[in-house]
C-alpha positions in Angstrom: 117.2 97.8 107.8 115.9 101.0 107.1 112.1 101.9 108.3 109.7 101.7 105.1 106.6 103.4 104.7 103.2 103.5 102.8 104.2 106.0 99.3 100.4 106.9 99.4 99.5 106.8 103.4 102.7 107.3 104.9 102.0 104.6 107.7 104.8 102.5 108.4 101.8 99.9 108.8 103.4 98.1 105.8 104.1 95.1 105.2 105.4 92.1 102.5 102.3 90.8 100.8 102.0 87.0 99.9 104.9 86.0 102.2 107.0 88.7 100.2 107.5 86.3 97.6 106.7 88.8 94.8 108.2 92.0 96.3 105.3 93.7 97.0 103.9 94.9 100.0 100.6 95.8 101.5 99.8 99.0 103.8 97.2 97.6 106.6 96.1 101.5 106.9 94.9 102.5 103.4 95.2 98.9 101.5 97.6 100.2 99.1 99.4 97.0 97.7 102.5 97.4 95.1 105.9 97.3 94.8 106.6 100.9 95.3 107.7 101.7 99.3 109.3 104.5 100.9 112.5 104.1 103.2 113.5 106.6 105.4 117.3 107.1 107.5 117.2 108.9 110.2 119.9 111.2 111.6 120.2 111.5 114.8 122.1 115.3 115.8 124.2 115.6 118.2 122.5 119.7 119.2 120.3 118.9 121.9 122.9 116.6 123.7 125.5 119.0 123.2 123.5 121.8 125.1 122.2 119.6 127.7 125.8 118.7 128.3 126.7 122.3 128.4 124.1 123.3 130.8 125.4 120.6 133.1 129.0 121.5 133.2 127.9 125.3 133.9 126.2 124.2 137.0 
């Protein structure tokens, strides 16, 4: 599941209001309820492991 957020906060704080019977959700930070979330996906790079890695075999 991807990590959902507040569309008027931005706090992940947020959570299925009523049970999540309805499909709407309420932001404990701001008290935004509705149906309207945000979901993020992350990427994580490979950069900084790569040169990490690299500085090791050099040694």
């Amino acid at each position: 599941m991807k990590p959902i957020f507040c569309p008027k906060c931005g706090s992940p704080d947020i959570h299925p209001a009523m049970g999540g019977m309805l499909g709407t959700y309420q932001c404990k930070k701001c008290g935004y309820v509705g149906t309207l979330i945000i979901q993020k996906e992350f990427i994580k790079t490979m950069d900084n492991e790569t040169n990490s890695l690299e500085k090791q075999t050099k040694s």
